[in-house]
N, C-alpha and C positions, 0 to 999 in steps of 0.2 A: 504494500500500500504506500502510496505518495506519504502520509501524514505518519511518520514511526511515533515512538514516544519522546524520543531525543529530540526530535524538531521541536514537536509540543515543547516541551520544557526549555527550550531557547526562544521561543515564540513570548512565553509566560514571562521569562527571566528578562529579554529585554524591557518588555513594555505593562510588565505590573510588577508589585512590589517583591516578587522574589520568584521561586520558578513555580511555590508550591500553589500559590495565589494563583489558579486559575476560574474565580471567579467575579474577576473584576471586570470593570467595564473595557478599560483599557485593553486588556488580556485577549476580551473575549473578543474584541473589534479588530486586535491585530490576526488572530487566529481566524478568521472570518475573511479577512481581507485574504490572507496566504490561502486557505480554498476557493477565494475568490479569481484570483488570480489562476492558480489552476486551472480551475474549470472553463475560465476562458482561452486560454492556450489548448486545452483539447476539443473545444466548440471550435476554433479556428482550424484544426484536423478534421473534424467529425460536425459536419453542419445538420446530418440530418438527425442527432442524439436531441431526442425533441425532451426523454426524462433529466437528462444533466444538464439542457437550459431551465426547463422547470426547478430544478433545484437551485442555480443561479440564479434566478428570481428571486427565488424565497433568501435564498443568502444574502442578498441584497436589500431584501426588503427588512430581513433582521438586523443589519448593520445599523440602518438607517434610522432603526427605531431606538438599539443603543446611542447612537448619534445625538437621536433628540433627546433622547434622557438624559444624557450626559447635560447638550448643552443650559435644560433647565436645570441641571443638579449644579454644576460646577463649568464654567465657560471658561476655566483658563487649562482644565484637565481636557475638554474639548480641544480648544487651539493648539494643545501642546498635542496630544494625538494627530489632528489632521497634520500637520505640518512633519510631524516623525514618520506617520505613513505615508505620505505624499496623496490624498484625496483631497477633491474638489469641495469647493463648497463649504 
């Protein structure tokens, strides 16, 4: 599988408080993003995998919703994310 445990846990460790901390916001949007990322590199091989777009969708649409939560909870933990992932917006 793409996603071992060892990634996870570099995933966790750069962008929340430790590796074990996999339930942060932060955490969970960088981890989100790196399947994101993924799944569009194999949508650009395999255009007609109509369930792994579906799934991008939904991964997106959960980001998005961490995204807003964040920026009501805390807007400089927001900025400092966007800007460390390189996302728009």
């Amino acid at each position: 599988m793409y996603l071992s445990k060892e990634v996870k846990e570099d995933i966790f460790k750069k962008h929340g408080k430790n590796a074990k901390d996999t339930g942060s916001a932060e955490g969970q949007i960088a981890l989100f993003t790196h399947r994101i990322n993924h799944l569009t590199e194999h949508l650009k091989n395999n255009r007609k995998d109509f369930n792994s777009e579906r799934s991008l969708v939904k991964l997106v649409g959960k980001r998005r919703a961490l995204l807003d939560y964040l920026t009501k909870k805390d807007i400089l933990r927001y900025r400092a994310i966007v800007k460390e992932l390189g996302l728009r917006k």
